[in-house]
C-alpha positions as CSV (number, residue, x, y, z in Angstrom):
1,X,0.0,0.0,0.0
2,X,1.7,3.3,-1.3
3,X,1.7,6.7,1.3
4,X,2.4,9.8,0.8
5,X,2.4,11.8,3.6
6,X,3.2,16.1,2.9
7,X,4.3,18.4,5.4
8,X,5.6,22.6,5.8
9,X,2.9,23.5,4.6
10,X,2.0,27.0,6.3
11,X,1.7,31.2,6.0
12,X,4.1,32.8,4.4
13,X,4.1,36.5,2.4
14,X,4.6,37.2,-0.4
15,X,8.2,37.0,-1.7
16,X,9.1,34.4,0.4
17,X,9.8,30.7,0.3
18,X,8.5,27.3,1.9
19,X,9.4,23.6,1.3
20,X,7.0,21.0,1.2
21,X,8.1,17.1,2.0
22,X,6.2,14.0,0.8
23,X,7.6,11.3,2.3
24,X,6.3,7.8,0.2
25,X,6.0,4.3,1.6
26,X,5.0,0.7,0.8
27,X,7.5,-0.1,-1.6
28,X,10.3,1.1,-4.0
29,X,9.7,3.8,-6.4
30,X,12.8,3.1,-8.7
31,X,9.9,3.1,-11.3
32,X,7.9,5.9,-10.3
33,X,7.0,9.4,-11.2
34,X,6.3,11.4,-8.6
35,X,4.8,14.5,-8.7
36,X,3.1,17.8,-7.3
37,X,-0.4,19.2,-7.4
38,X,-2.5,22.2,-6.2
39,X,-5.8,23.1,-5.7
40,X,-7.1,26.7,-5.0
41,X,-10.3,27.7,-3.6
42,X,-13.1,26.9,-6.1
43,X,-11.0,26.3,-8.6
44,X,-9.8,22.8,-10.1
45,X,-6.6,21.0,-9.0
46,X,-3.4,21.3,-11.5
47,X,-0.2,20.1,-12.4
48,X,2.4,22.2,-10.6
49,X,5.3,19.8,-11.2
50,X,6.4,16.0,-11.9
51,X,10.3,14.6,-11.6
52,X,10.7,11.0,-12.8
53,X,12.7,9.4,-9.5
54,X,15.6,7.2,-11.4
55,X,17.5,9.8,-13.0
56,X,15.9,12.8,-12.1
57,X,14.0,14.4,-15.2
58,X,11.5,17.2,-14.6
59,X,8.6,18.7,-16.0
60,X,7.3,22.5,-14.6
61,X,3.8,23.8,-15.1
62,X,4.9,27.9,-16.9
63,X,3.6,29.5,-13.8
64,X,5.9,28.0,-11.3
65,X,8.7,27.5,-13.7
66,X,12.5,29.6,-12.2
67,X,10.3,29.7,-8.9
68,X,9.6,26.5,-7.4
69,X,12.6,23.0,-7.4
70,X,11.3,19.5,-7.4
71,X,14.0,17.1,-5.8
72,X,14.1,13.8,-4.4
73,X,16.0,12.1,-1.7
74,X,16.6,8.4,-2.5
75,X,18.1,7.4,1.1
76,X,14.8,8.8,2.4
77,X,12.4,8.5,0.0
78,X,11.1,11.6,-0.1
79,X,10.1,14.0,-2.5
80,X,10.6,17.8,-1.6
81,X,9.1,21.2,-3.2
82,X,11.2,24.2,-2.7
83,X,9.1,27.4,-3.4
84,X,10.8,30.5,-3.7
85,X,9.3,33.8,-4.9
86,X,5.8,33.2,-3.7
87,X,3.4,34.7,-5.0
88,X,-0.7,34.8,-3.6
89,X,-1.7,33.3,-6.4
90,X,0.0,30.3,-5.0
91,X,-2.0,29.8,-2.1
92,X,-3.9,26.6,-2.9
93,X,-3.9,23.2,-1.1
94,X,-0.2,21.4,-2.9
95,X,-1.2,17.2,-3.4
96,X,1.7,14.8,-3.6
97,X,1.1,12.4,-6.2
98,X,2.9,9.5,-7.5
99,X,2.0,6.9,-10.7
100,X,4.2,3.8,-11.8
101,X,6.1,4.4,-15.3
102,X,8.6,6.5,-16.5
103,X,6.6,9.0,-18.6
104,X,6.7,12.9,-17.3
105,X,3.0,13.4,-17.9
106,X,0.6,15.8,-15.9
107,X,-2.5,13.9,-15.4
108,X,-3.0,9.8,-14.7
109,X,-1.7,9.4,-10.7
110,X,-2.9,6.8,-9.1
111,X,-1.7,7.8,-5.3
112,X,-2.1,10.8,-3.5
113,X,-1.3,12.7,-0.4
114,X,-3.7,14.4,2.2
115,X,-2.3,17.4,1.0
116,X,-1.1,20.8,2.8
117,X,-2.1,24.1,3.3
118,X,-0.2,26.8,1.2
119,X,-0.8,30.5,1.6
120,X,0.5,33.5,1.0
121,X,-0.4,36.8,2.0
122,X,0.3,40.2,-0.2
């Protein structure tokens, strides 16, 4: 059974940064790609940002692109969101997602976190 459990989520204003954790469990994710979501108030969820975990490739939604790094720690599997520059439009609820296979695509994840709280005032 796959987790994903986020975390630093919080307040923040604008211009500054948080990082986001997703730790995943219940097996190995050598063939996984793992990836980020968000969901505003009354609007729909959207791809923020996907990295494929063996070797690293990435894919960034345009509005989050020179702001926000994907990484992922093997030794802990855990994925990580650094967001710098932040904006209020990026206050939204951030998902941790994860689907098997190698393709960097933005839609198709079969796991999902409980999700944290993002928001930023002006």
């Amino acid at each position: 059974q796959v987790q994903l459990v986020e975390s630093g989520g919080g307040l923040v204003q604008a211009g500054g940064s948080l990082r986001l954790s997703c730790a995943a469990s219940g097996r190995t994710f050598n063939n996984y790609v793992m990836g980020w979501f968000r969901q505003a108030p009354g609007k729909e969820r959207e791809f923020v940002v996907a990295i494929r975990w063996i070797g690293g490739s990435t894919d960034y939604a345009d509005s989050v692109k020179g702001r926000f790094t994907i990484s992922r720690d093997n030794a802990k599997n855990t994925v990580y969101l650094q967001m710098n520059s932040l904006k209020p439009e990026d206050t939204a609820v951030y998902y941790c997602a994860a689907r098997i296979g190698y393709m960097l695509i933005r839609s198709g994840y079969t796991y999902w976190g409980q999700g944290a709280q993002v928001t930023v005032s002006s």
